[in-house]
Backbone as a printed PyTorch tensor [residue, N CA C, xyz], in Angstrom:
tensor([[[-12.1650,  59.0140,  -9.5980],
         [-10.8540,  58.4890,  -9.2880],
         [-10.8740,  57.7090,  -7.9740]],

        [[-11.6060,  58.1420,  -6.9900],
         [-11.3400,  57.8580,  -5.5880],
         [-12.3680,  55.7880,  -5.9090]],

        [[-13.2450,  55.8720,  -6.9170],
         [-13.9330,  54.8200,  -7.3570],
         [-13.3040,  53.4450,  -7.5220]],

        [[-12.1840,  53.9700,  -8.3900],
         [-11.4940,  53.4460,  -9.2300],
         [-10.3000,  52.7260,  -8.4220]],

        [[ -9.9400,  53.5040,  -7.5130],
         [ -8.5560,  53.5130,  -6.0810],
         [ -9.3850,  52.3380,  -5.1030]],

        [[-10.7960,  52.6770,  -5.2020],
         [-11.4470,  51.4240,  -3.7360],
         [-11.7990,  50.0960,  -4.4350]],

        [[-12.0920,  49.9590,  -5.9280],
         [-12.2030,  48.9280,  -6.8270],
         [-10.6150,  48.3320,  -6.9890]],

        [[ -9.5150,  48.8210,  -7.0510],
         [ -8.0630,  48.5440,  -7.2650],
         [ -8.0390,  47.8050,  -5.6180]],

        [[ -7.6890,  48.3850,  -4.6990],
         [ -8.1660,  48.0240,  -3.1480],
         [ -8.6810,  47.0400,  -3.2540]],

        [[-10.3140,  46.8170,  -3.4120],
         [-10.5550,  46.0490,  -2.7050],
         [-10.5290,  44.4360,  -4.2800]],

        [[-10.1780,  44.3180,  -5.2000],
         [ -9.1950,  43.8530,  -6.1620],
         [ -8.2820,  43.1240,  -5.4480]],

        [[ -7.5880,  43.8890,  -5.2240],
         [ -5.8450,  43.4760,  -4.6430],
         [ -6.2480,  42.9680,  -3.3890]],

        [[ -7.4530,  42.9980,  -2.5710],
         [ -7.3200,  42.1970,  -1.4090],
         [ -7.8140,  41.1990,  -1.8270]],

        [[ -8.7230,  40.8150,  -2.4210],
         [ -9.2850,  39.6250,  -2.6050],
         [ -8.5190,  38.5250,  -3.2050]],

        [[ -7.3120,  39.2250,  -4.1980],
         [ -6.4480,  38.3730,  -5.0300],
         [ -5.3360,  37.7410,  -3.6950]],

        [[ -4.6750,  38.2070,  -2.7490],
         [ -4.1000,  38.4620,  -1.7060],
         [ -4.8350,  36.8800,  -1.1010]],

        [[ -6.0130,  37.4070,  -0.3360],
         [ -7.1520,  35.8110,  -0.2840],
         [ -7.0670,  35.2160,  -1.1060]],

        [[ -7.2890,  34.8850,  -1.6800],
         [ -7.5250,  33.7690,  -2.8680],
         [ -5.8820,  33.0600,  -3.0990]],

        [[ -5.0460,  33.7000,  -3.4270],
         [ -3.4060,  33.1060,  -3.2840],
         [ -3.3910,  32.7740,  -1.5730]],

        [[ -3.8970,  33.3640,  -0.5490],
         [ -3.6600,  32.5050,   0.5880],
         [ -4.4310,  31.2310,   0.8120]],

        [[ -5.9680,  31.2850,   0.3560],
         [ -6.4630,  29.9640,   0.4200],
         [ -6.0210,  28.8370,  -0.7280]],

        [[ -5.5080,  29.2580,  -1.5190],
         [ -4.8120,  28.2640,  -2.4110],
         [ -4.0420,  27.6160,  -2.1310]],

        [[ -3.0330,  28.2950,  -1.3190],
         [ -1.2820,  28.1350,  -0.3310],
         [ -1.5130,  26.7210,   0.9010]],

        [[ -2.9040,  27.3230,   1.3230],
         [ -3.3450,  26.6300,   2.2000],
         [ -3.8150,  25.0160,   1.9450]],

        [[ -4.7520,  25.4640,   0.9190],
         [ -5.2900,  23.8720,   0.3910],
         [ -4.0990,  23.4970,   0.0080]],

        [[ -3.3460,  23.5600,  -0.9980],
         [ -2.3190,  23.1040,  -1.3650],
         [ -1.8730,  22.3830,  -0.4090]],

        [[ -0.9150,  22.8920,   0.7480],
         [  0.1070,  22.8330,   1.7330],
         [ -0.6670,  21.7960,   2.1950]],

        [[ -2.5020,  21.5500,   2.3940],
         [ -2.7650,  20.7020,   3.5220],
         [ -2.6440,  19.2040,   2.7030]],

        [[ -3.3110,  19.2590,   1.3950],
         [ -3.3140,  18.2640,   0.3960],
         [ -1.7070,  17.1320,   0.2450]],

        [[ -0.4680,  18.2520,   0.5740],
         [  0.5450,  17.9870,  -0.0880],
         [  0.8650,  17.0830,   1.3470]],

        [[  0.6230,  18.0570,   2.6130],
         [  1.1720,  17.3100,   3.6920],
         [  0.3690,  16.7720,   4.2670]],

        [[ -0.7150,  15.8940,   3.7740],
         [ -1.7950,  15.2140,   4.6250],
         [ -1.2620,  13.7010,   4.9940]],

        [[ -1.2360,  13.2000,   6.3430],
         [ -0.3340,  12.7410,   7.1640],
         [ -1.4600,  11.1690,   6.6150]],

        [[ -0.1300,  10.3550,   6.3250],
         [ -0.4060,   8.8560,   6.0860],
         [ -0.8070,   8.1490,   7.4330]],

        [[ -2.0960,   7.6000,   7.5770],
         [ -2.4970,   6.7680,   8.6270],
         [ -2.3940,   5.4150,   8.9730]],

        [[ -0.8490,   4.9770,   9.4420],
         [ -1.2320,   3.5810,   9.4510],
         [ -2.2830,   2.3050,   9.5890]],

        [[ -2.7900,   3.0470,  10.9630],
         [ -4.3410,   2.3090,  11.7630],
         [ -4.9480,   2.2850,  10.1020]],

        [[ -5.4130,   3.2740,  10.0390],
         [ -6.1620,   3.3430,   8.4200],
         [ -6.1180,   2.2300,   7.2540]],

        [[ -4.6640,   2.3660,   7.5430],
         [ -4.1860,   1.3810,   6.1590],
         [ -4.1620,   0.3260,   6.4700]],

        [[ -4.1030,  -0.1600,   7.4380],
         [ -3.7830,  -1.7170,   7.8820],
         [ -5.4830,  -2.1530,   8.1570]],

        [[ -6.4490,  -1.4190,   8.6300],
         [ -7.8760,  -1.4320,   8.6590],
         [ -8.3660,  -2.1550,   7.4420]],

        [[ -8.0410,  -1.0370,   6.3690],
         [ -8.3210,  -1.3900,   5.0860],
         [ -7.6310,  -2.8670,   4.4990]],

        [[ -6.2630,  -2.9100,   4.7570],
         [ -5.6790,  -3.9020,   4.6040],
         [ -6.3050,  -5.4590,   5.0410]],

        [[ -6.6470,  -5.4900,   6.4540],
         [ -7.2330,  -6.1380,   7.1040],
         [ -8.8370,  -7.0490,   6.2400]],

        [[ -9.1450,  -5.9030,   5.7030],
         [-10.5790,  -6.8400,   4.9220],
         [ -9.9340,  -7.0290,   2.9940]],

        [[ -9.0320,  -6.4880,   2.4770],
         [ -8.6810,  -6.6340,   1.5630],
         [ -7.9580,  -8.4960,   2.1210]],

        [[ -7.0720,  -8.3760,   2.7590],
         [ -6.5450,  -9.8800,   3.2360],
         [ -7.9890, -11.0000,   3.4300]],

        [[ -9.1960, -10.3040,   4.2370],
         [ -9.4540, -11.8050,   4.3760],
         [-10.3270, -11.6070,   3.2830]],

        [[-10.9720, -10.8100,   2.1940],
         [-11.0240, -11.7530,   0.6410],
         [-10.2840, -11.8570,  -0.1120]],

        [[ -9.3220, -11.8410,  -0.0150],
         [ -7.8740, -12.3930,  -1.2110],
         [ -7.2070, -13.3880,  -0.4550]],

        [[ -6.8760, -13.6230,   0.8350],
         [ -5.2860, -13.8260,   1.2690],
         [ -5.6270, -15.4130,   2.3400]],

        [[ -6.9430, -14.6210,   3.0250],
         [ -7.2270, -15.8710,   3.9270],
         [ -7.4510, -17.0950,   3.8530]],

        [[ -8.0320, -17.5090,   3.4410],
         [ -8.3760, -19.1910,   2.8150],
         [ -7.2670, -20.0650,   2.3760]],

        [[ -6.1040, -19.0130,   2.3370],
         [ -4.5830, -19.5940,   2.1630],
         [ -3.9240, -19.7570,   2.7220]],

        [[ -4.1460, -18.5800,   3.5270],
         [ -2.5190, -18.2520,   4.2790],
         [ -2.9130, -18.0300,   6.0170]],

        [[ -4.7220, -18.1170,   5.9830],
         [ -5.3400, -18.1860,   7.4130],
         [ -5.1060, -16.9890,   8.1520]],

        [[ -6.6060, -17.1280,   8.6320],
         [ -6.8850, -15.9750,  10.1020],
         [ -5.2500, -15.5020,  10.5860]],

        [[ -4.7130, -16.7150,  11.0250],
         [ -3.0740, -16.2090,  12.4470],
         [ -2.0690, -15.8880,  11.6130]],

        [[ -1.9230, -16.0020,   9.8820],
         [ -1.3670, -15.8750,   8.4940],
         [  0.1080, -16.6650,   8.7310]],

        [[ -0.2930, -18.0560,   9.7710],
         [  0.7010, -19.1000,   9.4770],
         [  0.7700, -19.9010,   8.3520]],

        [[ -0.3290, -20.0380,   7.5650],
         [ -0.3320, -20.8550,   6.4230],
         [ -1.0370, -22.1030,   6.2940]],

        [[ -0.9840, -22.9470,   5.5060],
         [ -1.0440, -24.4440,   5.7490],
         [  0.2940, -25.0880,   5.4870]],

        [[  0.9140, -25.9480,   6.3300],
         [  2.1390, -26.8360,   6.3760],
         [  2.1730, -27.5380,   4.6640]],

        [[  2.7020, -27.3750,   4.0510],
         [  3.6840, -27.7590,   2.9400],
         [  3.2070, -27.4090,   2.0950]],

        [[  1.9240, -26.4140,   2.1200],
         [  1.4420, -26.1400,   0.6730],
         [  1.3410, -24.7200,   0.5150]],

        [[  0.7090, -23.5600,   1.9350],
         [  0.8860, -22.5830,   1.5910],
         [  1.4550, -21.7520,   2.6310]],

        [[  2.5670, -20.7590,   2.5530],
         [  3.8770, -20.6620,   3.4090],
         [  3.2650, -19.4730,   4.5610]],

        [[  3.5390, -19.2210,   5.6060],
         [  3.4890, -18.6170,   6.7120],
         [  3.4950, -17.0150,   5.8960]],

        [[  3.2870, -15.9110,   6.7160],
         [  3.7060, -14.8460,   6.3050],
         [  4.2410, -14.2400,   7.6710]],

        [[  4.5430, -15.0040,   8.9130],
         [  4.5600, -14.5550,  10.1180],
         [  6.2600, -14.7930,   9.7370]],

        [[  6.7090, -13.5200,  10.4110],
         [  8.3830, -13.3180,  10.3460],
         [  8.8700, -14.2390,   9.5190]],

        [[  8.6100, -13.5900,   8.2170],
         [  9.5910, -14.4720,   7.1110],
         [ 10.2630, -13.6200,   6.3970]],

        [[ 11.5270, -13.4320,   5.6000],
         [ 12.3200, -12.8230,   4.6510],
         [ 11.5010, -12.3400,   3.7030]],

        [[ 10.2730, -13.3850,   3.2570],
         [  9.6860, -12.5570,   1.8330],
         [  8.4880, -11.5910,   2.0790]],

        [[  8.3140, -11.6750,   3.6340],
         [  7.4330, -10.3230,   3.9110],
         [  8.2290,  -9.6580,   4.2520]],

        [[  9.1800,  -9.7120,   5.7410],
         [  9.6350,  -8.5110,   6.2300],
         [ 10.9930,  -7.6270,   5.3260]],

        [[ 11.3900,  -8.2560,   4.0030],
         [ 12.3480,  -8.5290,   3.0840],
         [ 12.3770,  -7.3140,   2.2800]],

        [[ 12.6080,  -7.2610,   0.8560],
         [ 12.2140,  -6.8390,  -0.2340],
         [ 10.8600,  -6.3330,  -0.5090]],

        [[ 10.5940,  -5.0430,  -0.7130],
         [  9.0650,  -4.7960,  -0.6040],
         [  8.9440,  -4.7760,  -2.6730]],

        [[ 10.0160,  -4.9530,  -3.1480],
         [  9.7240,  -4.9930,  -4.5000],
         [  9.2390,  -6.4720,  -4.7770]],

        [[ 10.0670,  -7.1890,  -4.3180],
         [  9.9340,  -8.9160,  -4.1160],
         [  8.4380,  -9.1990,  -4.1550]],

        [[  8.1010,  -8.9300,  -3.2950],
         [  7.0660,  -9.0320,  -2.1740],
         [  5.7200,  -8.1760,  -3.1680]],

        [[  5.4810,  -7.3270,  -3.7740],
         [  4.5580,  -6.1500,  -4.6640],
         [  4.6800,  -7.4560,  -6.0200]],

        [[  5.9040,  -7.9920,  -6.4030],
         [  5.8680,  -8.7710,  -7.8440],
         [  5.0470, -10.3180,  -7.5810]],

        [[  5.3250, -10.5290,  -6.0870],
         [  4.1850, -11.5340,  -5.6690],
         [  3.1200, -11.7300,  -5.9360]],

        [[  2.4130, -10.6880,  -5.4750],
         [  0.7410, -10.1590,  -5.8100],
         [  0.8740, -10.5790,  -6.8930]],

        [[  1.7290,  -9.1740,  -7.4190],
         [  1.0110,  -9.0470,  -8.9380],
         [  1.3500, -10.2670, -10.2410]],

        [[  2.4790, -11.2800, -10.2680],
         [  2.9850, -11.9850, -10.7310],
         [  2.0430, -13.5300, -10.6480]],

        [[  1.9030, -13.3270,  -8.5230],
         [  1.8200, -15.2290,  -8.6250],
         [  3.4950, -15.6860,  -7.9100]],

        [[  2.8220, -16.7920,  -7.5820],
         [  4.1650, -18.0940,  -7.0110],
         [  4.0810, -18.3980,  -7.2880]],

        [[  4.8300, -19.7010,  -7.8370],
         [  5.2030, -20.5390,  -8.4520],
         [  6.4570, -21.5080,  -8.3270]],

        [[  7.0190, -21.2140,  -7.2030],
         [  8.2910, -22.0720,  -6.5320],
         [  8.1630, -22.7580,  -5.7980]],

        [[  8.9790, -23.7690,  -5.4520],
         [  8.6350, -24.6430,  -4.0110],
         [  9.7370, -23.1780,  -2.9400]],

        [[  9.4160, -23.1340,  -2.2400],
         [ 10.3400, -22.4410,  -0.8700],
         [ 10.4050, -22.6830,   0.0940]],

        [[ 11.4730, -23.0400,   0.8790],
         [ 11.6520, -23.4800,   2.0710],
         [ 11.6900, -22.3170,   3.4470]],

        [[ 10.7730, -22.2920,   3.7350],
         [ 10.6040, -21.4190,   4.9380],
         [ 10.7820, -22.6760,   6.7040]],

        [[ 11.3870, -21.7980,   7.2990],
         [ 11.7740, -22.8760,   8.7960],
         [ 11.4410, -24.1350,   9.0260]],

        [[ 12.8960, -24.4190,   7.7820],
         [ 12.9630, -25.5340,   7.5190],
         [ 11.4860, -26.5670,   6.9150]],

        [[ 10.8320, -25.9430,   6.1510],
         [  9.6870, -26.7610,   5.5980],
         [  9.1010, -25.9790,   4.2790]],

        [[  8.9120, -26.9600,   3.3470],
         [  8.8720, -26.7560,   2.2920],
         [  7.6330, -26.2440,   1.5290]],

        [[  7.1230, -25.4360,   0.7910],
         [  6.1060, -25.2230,   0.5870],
         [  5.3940, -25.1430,  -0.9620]],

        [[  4.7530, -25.9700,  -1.6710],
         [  4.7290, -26.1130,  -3.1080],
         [  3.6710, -25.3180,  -3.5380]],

        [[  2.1430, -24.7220,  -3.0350],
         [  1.5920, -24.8340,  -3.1040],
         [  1.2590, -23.4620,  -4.2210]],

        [[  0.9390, -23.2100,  -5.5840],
         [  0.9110, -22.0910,  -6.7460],
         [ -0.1950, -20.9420,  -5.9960]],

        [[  0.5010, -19.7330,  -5.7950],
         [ -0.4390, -18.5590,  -6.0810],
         [ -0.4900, -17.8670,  -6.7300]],

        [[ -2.1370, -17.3140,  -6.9930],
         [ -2.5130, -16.8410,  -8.6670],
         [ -2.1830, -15.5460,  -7.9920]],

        [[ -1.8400, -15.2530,  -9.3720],
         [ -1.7030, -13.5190,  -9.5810],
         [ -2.8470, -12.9370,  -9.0790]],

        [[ -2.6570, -11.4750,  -8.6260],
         [ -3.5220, -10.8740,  -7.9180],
         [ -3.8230,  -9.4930,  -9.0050]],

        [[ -3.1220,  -9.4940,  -9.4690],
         [ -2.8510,  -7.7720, -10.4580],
         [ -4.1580,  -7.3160, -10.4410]],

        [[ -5.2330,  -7.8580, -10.2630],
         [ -6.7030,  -7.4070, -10.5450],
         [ -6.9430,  -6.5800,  -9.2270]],

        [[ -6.4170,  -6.6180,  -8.5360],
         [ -6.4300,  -5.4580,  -7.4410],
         [ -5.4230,  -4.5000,  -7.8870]],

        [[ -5.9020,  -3.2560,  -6.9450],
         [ -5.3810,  -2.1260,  -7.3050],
         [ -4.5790,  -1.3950,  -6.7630]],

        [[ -3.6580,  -0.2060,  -6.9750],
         [ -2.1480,  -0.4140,  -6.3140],
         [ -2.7920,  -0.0630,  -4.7630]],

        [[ -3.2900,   0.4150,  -4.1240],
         [ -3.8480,   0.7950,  -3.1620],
         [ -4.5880,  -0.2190,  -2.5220]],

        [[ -5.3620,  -0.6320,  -2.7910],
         [ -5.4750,  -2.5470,  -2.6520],
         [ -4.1330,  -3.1890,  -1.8160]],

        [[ -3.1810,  -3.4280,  -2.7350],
         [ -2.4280,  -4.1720,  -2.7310],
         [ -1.2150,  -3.6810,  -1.3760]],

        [[ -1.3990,  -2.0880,  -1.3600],
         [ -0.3220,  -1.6760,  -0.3800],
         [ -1.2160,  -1.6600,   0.7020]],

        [[ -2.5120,  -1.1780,   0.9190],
         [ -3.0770,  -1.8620,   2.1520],
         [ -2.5940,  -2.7880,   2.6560]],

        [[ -2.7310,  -4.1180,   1.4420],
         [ -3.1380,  -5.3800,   2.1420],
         [ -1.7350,  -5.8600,   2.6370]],

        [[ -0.4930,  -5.5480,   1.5590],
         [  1.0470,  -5.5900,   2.2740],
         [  1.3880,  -5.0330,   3.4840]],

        [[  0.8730,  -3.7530,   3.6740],
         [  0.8740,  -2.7830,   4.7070],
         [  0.3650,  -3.9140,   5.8770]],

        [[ -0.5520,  -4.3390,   6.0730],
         [ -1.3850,  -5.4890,   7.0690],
         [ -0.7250,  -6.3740,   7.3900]],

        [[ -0.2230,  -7.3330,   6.0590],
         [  0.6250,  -8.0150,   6.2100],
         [  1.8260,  -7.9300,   7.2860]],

        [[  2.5400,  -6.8260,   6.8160],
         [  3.8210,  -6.5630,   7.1100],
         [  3.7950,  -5.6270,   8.4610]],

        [[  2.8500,  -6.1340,   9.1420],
         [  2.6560,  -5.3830,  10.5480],
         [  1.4670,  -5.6760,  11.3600]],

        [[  1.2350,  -7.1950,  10.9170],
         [  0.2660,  -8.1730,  11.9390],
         [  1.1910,  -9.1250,  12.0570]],

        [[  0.3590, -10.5590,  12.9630],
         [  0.9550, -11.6520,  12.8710],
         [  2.2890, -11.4100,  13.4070]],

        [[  2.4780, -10.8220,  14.5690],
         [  3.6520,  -9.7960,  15.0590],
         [  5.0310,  -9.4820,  14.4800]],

        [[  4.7250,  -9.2530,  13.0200],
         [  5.2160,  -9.1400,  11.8580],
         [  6.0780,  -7.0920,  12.4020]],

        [[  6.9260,  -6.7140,  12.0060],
         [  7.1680,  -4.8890,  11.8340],
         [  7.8810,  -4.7860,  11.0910]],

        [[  7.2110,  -4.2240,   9.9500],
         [  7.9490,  -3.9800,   8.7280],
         [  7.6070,  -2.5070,   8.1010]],

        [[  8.0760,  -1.0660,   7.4280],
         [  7.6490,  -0.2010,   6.9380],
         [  6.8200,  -0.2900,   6.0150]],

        [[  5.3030,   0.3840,   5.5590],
         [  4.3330,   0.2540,   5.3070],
         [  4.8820,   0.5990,   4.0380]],

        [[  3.7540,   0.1750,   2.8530],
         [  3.9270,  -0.2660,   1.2360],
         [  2.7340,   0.7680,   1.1440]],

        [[  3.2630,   1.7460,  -0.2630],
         [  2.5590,   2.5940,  -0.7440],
         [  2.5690,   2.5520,  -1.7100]],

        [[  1.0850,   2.9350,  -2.5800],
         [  0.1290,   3.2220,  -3.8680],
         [  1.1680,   3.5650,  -4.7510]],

        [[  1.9840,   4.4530,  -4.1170],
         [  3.1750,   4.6040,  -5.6030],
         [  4.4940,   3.4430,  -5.7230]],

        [[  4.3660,   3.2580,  -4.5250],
         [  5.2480,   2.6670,  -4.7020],
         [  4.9370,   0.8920,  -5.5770]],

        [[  3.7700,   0.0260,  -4.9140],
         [  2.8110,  -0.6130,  -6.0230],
         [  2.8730,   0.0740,  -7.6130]],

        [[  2.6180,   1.2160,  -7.8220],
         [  2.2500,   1.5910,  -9.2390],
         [  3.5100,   1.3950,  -9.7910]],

        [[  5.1700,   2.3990,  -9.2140],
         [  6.2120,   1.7300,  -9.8340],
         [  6.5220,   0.4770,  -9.9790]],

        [[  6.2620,  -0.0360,  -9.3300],
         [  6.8990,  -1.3740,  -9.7110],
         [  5.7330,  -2.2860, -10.6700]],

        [[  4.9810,  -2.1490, -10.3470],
         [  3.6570,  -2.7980, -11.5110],
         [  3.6530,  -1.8680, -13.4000]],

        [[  4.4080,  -0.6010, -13.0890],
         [  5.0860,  -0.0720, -14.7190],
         [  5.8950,  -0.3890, -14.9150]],

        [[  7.0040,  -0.9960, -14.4130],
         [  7.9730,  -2.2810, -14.4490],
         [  7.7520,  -3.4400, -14.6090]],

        [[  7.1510,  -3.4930, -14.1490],
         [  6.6440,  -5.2910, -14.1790],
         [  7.0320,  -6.1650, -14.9430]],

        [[  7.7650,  -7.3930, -15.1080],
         [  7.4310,  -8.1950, -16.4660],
         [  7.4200,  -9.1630, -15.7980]],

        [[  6.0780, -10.3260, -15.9230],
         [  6.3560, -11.4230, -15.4990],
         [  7.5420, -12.5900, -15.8900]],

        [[  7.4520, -13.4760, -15.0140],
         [  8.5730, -14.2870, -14.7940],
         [  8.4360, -15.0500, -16.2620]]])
């Protein structure tokens, strides 16, 4: 009996552990703290192979063909706007301070939502740009929405 009582014991402690290291991983997984520096890092080399050759190193653009991203409405704006960009393409002329800009960008969708909120994330907080950072889910909703134009 007394066998049986230290097997029950030492049972019930281990189960005791095991629900606390679970509690734990869990809790750290659930609340593991978003790194801007991080994201904008990442962002940073996702931009200059997708973004640069367009929109340039200082991400003023080229004059009438491809538009600034430095303090404009359609970065610091709509982050849904702005996610259907990527993934859609331009295709408008738009007049940004006072100058017009024609110039077509291809869809990006071939990057991935995490990709894409990096590279917004960068965007939208260089080029002395401050805007709240764009996240993986938030990319994924709106790309299960999606319908192009």
């Amino acid at each position: 009996m007394k066998l049986l009582t230290k097997i029950t014991t030492i049972f019930s402690v281990l189960m005791v552990l095991s629900l606390c290291l679970h509690a734990q991983v869990k809790h750290h997984t659930i609340h593991r703290r978003f790194s801007l520096p991080a994201a904008i890092a990442s962002g940073k080399k996702v931009y200059a192979d997708n973004c640069l050759s367009c929109h340039q190193v200082d991400g003023l653009g080229i004059q009438n063909m491809n538009p600034p991203l430095v303090k404009t409405e359609y970065v610091l704006g709509d982050k849904t706007r702005l996610i259907k960009i990527v993934l859609n393409g331009f295709s408008e002329n738009v007049e940004i301070n006072g100058n017009t800009y024609s110039n077509n960008m291809p869809a990006h969708d071939y990057m991935t939502d995490q990709q894409i909120a990096e590279v917004l994330t960068y965007v939208r907080n260089s080029f002395t740009n401050k805007a709240p950072y764009v996240t993986a889910a938030q990319v994924k909703a709106v790309r299960a929405a999606n319908t192009k134009k």
